[in-house]
VEXSE-513000 format. One record per residue (C-alpha): chain; x, y, z. Coordinates in steps of 0.05 Angstrom, whole numbers, plus 5000, padded with zeros to 4 digits. Layout:
BEGIN
REC chain   px   py   pz
REC     A    X    Y    Z
...
This chain:
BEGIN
REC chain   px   py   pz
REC     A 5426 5043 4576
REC     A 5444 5087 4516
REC     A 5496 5136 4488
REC     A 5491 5179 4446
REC     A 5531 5199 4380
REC     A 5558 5262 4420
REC     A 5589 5212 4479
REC     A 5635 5173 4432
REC     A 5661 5245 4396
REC     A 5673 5269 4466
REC     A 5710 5211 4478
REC     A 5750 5213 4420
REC     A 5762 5293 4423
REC     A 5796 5288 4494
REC     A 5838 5227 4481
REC     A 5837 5163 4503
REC     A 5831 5172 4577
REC     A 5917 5168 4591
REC     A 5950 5236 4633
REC     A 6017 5238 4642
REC     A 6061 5305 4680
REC     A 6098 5325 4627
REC     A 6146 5351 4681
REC     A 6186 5308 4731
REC     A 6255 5296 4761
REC     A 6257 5232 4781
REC     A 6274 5179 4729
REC     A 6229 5114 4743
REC     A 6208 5047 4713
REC     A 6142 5056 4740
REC     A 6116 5029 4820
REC     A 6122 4958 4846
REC     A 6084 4935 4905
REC     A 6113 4893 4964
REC     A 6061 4867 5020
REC     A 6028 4928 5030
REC     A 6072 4977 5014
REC     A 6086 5002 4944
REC     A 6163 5024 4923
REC     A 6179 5073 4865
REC     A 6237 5037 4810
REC     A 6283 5091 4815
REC     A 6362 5104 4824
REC     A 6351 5152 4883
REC     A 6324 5112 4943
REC     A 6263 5143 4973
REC     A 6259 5194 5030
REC     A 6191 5202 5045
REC     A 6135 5145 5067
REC     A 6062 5173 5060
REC     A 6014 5124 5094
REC     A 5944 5111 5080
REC     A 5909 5057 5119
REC     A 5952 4998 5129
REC     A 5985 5019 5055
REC     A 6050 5046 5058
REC     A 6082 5081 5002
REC     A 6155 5098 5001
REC     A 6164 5164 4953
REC     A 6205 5221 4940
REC     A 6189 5285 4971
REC     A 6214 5328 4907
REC     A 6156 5291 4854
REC     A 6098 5307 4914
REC     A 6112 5370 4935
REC     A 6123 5407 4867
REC     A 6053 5390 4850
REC     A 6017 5385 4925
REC     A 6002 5441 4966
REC     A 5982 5400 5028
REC     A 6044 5359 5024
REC     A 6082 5423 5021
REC     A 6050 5450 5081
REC     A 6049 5402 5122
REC     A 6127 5393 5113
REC     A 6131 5465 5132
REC     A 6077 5474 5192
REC     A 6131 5409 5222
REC     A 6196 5451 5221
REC     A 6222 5391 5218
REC     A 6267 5382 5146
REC     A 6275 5309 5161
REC     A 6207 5292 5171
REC     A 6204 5224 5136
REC     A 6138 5199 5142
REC     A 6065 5229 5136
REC     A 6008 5195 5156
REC     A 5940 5207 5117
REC     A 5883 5165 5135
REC     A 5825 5209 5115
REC     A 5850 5221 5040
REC     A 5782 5208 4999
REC     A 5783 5155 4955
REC     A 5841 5111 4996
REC     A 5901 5083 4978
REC     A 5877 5069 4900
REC     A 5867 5141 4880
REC     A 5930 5160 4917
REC     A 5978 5110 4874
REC     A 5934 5143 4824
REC     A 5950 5209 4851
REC     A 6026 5197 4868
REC     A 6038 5165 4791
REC     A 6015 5233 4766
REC     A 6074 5270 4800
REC     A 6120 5219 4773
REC     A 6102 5234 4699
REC     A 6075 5163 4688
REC     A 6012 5158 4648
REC     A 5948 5134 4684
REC     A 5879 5108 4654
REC     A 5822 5153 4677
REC     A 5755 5107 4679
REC     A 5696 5131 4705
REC     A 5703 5073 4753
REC     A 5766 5112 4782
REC     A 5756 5184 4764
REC     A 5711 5207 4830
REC     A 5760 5188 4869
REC     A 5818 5211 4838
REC     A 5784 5284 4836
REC     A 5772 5293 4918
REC     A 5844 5264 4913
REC     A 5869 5316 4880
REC     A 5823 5369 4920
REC     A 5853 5340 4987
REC     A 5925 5340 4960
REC     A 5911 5415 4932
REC     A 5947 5403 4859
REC     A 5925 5459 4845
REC     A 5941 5507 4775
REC     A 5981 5552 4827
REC     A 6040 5490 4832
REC     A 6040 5474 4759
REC     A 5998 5487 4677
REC     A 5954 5429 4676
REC     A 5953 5393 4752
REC     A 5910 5334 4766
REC     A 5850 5376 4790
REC     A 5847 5411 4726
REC     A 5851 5343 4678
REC     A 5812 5299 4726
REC     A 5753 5363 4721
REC     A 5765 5366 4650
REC     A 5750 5286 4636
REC     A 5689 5293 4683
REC     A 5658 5354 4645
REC     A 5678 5330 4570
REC     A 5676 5260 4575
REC     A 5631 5232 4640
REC     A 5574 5274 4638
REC     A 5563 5272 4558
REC     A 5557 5191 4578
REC     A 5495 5161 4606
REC     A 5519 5099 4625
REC     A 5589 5137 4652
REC     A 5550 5188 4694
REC     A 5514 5125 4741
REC     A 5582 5091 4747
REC     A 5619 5152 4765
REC     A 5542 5170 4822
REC     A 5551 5107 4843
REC     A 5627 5114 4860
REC     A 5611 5179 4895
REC     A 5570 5129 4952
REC     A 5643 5121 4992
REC     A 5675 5196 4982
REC     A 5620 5231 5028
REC     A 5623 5285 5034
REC     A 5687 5315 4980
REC     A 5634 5291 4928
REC     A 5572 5328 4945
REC     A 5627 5390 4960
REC     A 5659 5378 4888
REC     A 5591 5387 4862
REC     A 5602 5319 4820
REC     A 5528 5284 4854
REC     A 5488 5338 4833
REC     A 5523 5345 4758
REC     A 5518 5266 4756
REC     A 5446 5279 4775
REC     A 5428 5334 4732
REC     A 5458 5295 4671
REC     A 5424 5234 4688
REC     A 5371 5283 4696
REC     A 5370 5302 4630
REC     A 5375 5243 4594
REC     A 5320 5211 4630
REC     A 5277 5267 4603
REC     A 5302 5272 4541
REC     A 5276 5238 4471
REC     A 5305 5170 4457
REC     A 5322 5187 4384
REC     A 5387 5170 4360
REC     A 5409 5128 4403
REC     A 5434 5055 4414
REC     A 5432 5009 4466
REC     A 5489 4992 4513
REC     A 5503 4957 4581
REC     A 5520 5003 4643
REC     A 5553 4975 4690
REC     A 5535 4915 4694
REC     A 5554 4840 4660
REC     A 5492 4811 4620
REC     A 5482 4757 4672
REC     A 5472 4816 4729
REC     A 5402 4847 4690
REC     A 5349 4828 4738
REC     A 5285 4823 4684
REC     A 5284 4784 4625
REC     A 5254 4835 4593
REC     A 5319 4869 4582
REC     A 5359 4814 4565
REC     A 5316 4806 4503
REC     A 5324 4867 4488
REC     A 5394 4885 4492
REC     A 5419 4822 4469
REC     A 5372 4833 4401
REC     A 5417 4893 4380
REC     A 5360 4940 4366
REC     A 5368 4978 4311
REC     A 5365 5053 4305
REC     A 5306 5062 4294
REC     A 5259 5015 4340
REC     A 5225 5056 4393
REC     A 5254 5047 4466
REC     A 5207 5036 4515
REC     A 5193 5100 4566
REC     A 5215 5057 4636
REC     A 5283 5042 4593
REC     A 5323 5089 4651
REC     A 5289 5045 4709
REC     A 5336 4986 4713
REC     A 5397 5030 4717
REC     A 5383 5085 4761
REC     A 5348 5032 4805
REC     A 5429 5016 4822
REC     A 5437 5078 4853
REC     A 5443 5085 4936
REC     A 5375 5116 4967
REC     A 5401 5190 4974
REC     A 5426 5188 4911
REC     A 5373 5164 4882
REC     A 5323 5216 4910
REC     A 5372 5269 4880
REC     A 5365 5246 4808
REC     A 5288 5239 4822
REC     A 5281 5310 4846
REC     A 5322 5334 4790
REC     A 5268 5292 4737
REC     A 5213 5327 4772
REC     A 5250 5394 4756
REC     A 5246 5368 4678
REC     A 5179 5363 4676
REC     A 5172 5284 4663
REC     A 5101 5251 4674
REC     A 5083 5231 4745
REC     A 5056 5166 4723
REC     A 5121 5148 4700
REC     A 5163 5172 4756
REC     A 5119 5139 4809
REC     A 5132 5072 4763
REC     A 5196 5091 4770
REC     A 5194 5093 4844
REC     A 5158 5029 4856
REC     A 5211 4988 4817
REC     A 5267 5022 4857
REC     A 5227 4999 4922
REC     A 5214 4930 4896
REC     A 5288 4922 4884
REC     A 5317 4941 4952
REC     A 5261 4924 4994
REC     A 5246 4845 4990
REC     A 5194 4841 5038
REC     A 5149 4893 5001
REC     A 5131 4844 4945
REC     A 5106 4770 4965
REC     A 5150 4747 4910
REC     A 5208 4770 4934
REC     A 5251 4735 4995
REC     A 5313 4754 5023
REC     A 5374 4704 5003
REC     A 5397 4659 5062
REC     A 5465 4666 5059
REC     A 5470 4739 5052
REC     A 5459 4794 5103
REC     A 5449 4871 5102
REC     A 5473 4921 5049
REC     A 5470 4978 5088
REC     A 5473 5046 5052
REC     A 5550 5057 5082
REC     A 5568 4985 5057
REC     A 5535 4979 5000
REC     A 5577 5045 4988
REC     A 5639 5003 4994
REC     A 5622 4958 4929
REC     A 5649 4975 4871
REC     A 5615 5017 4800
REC     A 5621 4941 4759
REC     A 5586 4897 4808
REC     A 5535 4906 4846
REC     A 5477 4861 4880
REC     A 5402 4885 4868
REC     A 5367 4890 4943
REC     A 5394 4909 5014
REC     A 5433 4847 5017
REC     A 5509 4839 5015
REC     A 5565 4788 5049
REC     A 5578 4815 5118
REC     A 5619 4778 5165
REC     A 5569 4808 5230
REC     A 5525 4773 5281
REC     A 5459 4753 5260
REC     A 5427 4812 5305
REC     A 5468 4863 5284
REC     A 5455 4843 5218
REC     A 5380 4844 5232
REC     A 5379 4904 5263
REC     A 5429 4945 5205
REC     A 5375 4920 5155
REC     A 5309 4944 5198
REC     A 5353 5014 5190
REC     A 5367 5008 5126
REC     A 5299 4996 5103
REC     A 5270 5047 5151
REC     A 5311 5100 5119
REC     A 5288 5078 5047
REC     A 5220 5078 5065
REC     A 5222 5150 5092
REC     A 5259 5178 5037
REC     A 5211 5143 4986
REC     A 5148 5169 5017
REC     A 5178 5237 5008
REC     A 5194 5234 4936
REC     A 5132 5207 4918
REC     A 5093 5256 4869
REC     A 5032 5282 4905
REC     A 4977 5268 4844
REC     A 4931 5218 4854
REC     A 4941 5155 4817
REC     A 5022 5170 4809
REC     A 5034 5102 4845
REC     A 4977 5046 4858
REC     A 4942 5036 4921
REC     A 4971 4968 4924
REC     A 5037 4991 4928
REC     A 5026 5045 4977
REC     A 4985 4993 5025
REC     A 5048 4948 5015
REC     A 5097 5011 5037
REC     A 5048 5022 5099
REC     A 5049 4956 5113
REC     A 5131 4960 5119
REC     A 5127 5030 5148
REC     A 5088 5010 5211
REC     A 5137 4950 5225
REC     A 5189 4987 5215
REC     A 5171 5043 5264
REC     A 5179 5101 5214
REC     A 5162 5165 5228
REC     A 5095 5186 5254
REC     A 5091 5249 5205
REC     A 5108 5205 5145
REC     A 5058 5151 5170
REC     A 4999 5205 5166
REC     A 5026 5224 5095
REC     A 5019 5155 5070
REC     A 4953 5145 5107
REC     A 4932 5209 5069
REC     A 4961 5188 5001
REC     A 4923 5119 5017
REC     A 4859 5154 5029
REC     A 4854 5194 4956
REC     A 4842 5126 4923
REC     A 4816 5084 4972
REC     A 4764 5052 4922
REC     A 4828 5016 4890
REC     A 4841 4972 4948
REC     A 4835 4908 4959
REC     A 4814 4857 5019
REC     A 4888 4822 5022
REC     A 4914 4899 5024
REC     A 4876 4920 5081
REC     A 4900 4863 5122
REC     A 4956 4893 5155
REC     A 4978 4856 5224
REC     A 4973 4903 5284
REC     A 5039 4907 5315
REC     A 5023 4929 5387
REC     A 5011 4874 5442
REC     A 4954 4853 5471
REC     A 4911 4882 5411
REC     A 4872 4860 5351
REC     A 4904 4807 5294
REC     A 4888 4860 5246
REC     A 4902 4933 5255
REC     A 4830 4957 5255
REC     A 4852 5023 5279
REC     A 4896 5046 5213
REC     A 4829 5012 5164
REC     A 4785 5070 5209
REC     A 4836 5129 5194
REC     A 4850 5107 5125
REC     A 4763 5119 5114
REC     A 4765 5175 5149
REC     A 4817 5204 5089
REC     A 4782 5168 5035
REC     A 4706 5212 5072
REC     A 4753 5274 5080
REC     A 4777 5277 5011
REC     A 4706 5260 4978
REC     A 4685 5318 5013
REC     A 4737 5366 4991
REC     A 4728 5337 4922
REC     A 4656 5354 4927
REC     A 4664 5422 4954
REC     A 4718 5446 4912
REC     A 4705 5504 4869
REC     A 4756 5479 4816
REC     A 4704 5415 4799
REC     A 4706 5384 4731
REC     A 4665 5416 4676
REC     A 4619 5350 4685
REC     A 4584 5352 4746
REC     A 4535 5298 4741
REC     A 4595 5253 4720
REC     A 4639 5269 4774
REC     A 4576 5260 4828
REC     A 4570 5191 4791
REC     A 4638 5170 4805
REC     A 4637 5183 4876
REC     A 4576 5155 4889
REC     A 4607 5086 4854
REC     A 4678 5101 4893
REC     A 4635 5098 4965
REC     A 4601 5038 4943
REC     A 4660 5008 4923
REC     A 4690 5014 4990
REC     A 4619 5002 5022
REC     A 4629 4935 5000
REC     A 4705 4933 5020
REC     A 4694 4957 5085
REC     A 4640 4909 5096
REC     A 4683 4844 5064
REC     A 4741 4873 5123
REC     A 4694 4867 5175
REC     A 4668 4793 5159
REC     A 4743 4783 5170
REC     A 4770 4808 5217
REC     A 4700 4793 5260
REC     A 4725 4725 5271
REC     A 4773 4760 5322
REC     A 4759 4752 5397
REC     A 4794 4814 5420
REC     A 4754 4853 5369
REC     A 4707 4905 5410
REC     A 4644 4917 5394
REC     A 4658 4999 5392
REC     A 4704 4984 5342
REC     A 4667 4945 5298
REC     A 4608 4990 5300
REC     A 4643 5049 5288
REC     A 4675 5019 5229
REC     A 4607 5001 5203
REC     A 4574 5066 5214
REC     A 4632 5113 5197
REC     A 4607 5107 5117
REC     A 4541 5153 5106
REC     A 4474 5111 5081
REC     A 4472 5127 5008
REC     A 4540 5088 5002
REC     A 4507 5023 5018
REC     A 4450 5000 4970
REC     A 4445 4931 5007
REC     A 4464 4912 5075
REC     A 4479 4839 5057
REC     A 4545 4846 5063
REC     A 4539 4874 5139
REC     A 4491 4824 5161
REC     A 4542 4774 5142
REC     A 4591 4810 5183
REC     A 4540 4822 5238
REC     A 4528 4743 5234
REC     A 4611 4724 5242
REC     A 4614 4769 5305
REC     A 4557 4734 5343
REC     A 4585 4675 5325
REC     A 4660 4696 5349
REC     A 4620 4729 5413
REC     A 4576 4681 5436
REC     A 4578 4719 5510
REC     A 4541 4785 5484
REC     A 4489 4810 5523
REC     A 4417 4820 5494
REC     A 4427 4895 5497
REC     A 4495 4894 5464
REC     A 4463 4848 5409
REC     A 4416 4899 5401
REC     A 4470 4954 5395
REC     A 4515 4915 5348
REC     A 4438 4896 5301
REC     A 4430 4974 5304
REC     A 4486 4985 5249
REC     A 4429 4946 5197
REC     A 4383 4962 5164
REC     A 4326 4907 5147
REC     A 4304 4948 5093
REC     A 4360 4942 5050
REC     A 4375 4860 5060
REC     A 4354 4826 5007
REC     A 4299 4766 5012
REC     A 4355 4715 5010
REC     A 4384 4749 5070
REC     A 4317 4756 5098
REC     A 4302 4690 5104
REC     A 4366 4670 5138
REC     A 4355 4717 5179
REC     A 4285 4701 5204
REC     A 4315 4632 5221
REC     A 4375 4670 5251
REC     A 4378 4641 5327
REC     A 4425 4688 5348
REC     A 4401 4757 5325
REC     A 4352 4788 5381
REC     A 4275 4786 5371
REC     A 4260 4850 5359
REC     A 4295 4844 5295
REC     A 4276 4781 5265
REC     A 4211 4808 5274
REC     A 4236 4872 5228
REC     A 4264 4817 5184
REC     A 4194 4788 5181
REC     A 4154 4849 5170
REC     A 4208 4879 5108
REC     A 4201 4816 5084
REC     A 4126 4815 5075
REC     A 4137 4886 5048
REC     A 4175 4859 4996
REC     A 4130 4803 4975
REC     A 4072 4850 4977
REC     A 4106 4898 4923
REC     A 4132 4848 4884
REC     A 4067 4810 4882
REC     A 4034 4870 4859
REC     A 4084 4889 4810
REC     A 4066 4818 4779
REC     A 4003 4830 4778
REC     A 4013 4897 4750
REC     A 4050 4862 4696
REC     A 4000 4810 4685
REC     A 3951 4857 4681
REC     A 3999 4906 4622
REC     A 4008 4840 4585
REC     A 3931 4830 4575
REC     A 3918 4904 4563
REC     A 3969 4888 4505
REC     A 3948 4820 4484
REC     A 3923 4838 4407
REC     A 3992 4863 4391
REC     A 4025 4801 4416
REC     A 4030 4776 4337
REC     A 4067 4841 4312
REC     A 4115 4826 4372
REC     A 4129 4762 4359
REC     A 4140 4781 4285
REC     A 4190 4833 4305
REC     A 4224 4782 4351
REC     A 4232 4729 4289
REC     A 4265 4786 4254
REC     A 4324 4795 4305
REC     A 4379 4759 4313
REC     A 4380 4686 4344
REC     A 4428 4709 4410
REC     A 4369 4765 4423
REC     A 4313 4712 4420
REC     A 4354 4664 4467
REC     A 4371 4719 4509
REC     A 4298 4732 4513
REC     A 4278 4660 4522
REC     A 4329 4662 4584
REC     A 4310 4718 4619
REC     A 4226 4692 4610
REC     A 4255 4636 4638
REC     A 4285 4671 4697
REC     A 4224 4709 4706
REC     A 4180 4658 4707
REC     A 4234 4623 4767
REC     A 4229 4682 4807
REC     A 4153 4683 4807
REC     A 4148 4620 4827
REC     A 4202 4630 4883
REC     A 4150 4690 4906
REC     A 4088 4644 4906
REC     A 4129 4600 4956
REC     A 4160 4655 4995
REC     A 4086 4678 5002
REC     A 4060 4604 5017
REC     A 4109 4605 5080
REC     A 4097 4668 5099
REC     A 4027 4648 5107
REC     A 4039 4591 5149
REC     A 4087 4615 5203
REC     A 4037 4682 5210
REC     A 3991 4631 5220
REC     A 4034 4593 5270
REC     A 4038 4647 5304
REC     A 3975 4672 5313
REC     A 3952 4597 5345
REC     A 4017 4615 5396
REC     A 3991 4673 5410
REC     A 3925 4651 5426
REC     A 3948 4591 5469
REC     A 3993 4647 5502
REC     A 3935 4697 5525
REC     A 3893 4638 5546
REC     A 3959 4614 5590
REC     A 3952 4686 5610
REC     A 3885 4695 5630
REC     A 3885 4628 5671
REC     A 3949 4646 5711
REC     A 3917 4714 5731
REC     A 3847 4676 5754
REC     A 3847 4680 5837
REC     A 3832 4633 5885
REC     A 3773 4676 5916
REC     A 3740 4676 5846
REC     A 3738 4602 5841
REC     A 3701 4597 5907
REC     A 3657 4643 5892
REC     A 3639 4609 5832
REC     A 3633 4543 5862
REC     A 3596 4566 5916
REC     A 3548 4602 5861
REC     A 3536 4536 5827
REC     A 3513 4504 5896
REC     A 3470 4562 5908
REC     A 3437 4552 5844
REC     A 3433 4474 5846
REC     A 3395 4488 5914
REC     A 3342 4530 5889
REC     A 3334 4479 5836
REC     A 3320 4421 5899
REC     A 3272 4468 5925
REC     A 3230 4477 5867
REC     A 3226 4409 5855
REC     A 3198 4396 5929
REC     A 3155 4456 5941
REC     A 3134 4483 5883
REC     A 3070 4524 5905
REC     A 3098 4572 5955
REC     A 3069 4642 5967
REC     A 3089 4707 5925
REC     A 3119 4739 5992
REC     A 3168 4686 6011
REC     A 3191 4688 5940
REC     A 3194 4760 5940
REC     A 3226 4770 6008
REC     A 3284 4704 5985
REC     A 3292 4757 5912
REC     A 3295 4813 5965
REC     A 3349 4775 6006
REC     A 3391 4746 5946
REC     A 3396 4820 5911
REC     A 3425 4845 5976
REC     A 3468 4788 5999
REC     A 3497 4799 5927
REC     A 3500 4878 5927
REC     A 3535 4864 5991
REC     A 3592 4814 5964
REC     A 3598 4877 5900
């Protein structure tokens, strides 16, 4: 993005980038290329054809092996002195950097770029033009220009990392990544004073934000203040490996972890497209592969894993799963480990892309782990994360469970740790609102993902009891979630009804969710009748409380003209806000007197069921025998009546003896 005042003095100090041998034999008008083969314009016809890929280039031997040693060895080890042809396919940096290489020893002058100069220095390695042959050989310029020139440059040290991507592994040998890395590095780090703005690589049309259009193409001056993510569009170029290099090497410099996990995220936004929902993968483009994107050159460059392959479509497919696997892993690796470095968001988004992509189980847990320190910053349409396994839930419920378990785990440490914050009262306060935060997460994922057939009811019960109590000051939430399942699961048994209503507690639902529940067909009995009795509990206290109130506001009734003095000497938004909430007050009272006035009728509904019950009751339990005996009672005493009427006068004894009889007969039937 910038240079600096020392880059252009460098530049100027080693020359202008032309290196010419000021020794050579052979008198030529320079090289001329045929097909694929390149000829030398000289009056002494060639004798020596060095191949390089399907490039052939017809040479003389004198030029090549005065200034390299593996040329001159290789003639020798032949013992053949009319060997006329070498081949050379693993030369780094191909058949450019060896016309590059092969003009040198010819004495004519060549450009050094940083678009050129990699490869021309693991040329020169693998050709060994070394100071032994000759003062001032092609591995001692080409290292010059690198060290004087390159790495003074910001915007020469990512063209010349991003060259490196095809001369694996003479670059990382040469040392040139890390120094590219370490400069880069540096920079990075360093204060933005002094500087001006520049493009990198890249042609205007090629920056991705407009953002950075605006400001490059305003020609800041020298002193407007660059913005701290100015380094994130350019190292954001760089191939994944590479790009964990110069982030290590920041780390080592000490800069902020909020910016390098910024820094981080927009490098994963960039290359992988199906991370953001903004993002989509062009149609007519397939994989850019770290090895192919490699192959592209330091001026042009495409931002995301996608580049013009001529492969079939599942080879294509299956290159990019790899691709993005491996940039996934590496990412999760480099991210810093303090909380809050990268957003929640963005590491549920990663997850998300890590479990499709089969990454590594290790680096799964680390993310889970990472996920569960700030847990509270989630979000419903994060959590939602498609299981991936057949035959299972829509929704991995599963990964939600272990991801708690983190967020619990980590509370706990928090809490326990002797190293607390000198605030203890504040730091109790925040955890208490981080679990009730995710109470009320947890309970929004289980009203969705309820709806799901294959959902078991261990599952969702162990979701909903793996938070402890005090994180949940209302259950509303999980009777609403309670309510979806038994509507999925129509098929539950009474007792697993029961089990799944156990994860509730009636005390904590407010009256709104009372009285949907106590009209609730398919909750169990047993606890609309809880429903019913919390629910008078409430009514009772808040009844009283009125009352309570009532009775203040008459205790206080002579003061009631200094009040309303002091209220017509505040403003007119406190008196309205006052008049509101009387108003709201006086709403909810009313509310309470018809709350009550229902209550009272289905209790008194259901005593008249109750009674009609027992006497249902007590007639079904009434025996045959005991109606006969009645009957036969009531004709007993309808015959003594007969008698009396006819005889009235009869003697004491037969009266006494018929007593007599009667007290038996009926001691006898006891």
């Amino acid at each position: 993005m910038w240079e600096s005042e020392s880059e252009s003095a460098a530049g100027r100090e080693y020359g202008t980038g032309l290196l010419t041998s000021t020794k050579h034999s052979v008198k030529t008008e320079g090289f001329h290329q045929r097909g694929n083969s390149w000829y030398v314009s000289a009056d002494i016809p060639s004798d020596l054809v060095v191949q390089i890929g399907e490039a052939n280039f017809h040479l003389h031997k004198y030029p090549l092996l005065s200034r390299s040693g593996k040329l001159n060895r290789i003639i020798y080890d032949s013992r053949d002195p009319d060997l006329n042809k070498i081949v050379m396919d693993d030369l780094p940096g191909g058949p450019e950097a060896f016309e590059l290489a092969a003009k040198f020893c010819y004495g004519i002058a060549i450009d050094l770029t940083a678009a050129n100069i990699s490869g021309l220095r693991c040329s020169a390695e693998y050709l060994e033009m070394t100071e032994d042959l000759e003062e001032g050989n092609l591995i001692f310029k080409t290292e010059a220009f690198l060290s004087y020139v390159v790495l003074s440059s910001w915007r020469d040290s990512i063209v010349v990392l991003k060259s490196c991507e095809k001369l694996s592994p003479w670059a990382e040998n040469l040392q040139i990544v890390r120094r590219c890395s370490e400069s880069i590095a540096w920079k990075a780090c360093a204060n933005p004073k002094g500087i001006r703005w520049s493009y990198t690589g890249r042609r205007a049309s090629q920056v991705s934000s407009p953002k950075w259009n605006d400001m490059k193409d305003s020609s800041p001056s020298r002193n407007q203040q660059v913005p701290p993510d100015w380094w994130f569009e350019d190292v954001s170029i760089l191939r994944i490996d590479h790009f964990v290099r110069v982030i290590t090497a920041i780390k080592v410099k000490g800069m902020r972890y909020e910016l390098i996990g910024a820094g981080i995220m927009h490098y994963a936004t960039k290359w992988l497209p199906g991370l953001m929902n903004d993002t989509t993968i062009p149609p007519d483009e397939g994989s850019n592969s770290s090895n192919s994107n490699s192959s592209s050159s330091s001026g042009g460059w495409k931002s995301g894993l996608q580049m013009v392959v001529s492969r079939p479509r599942d080879d294509t497919s299956t290159l990019q799963a790899k691709d993005q696997r491996m940039i996934i892993e590496s990412l999760i690796s480099i991210i810093p480990p303090q909380k809050d470095s990268v957003s929640c968001n963005f590491l549920l988004r990663l997850l998300r892309m890590a479990n499709m992509l089969k990454v590594a189980l290790a680096l799964i847990t680390e993310l889970e782990k990472r996920v569960g320190m700030q847990f509270e910053q989630a979000t419903l349409g994060d959590l939602l994360i498609p299981c991936y396994n057949k035959n299972d839930t829509v929704y991995d419920v599963d990964l939600v469970q272990r991801l708690l378990e983190h967020f619990l785990v980590q509370e706990q440490t928090e809490s326990s740790s002797p190293s607390r914050p000198p605030f203890p009262d504040k730091h109790a306060t925040s955890n208490i609102n981080a679990k009730t935060r995710v109470a009320r997460l947890v309970d929004s994922y289980l009203t969705e993902v309820s709806r799901d057939r294959n959902l078991t009811l261990t599952k969702f019960q162990v979701l909903a009891e793996a938070l402890p109590e005090s994180a949940r000051t209302s259950d509303d939430g999980l009777y609403r979630a309670i309510d979806s399942y038994l509507k999925a699961h129509p098929t539950l048994t009474e007792h697993e009804r029961k089990r799944l209503c156990r994860v509730m507690d009636c005390q904590k639902l407010s009256i709104d969710a009372c009285m949907h529940a106590a009209q609730n067909e398919r909750l169990p009995l047993r606890v609309v009748v809880q429903v019913l009795f919390s629910e008078q509990v409430k009514i009772s206290n808040a009844l009283s409380n009125s009352s309570l109130k009532e009775g203040v506001e008459s205790h206080y009734q002579p003061m009631l003209p200094n009040r309303k003095t002091l209220l017509e000497g505040t403003p007119q938004s406190f008196q309205e806000g006052w008049a509101a909430a009387k108003k709201d007050i006086n709403t909810l009272k009313f509310e309470l007197e018809t709350v009550k006035t229902k209550y009272l009728e289905l209790q008194n509904d259901m005593e008249n069921l109750q009674k009609q019950f027992d006497k249902l009751l007590k007639q079904k339990h009434t025996s045959a025998w005991t109606s006969g005996w009645k009957k036969l009672s009531k004709l007993t005493k309808m015959t003594n009546v007969e008698n009396h009427d006819i005889s009235p006068q009869l003697p004491t004894s037969e009266e006494q003896n018929r007593k007599t009889t009667t007290r038996k007969w009926r001691n006898s039937i006891s």
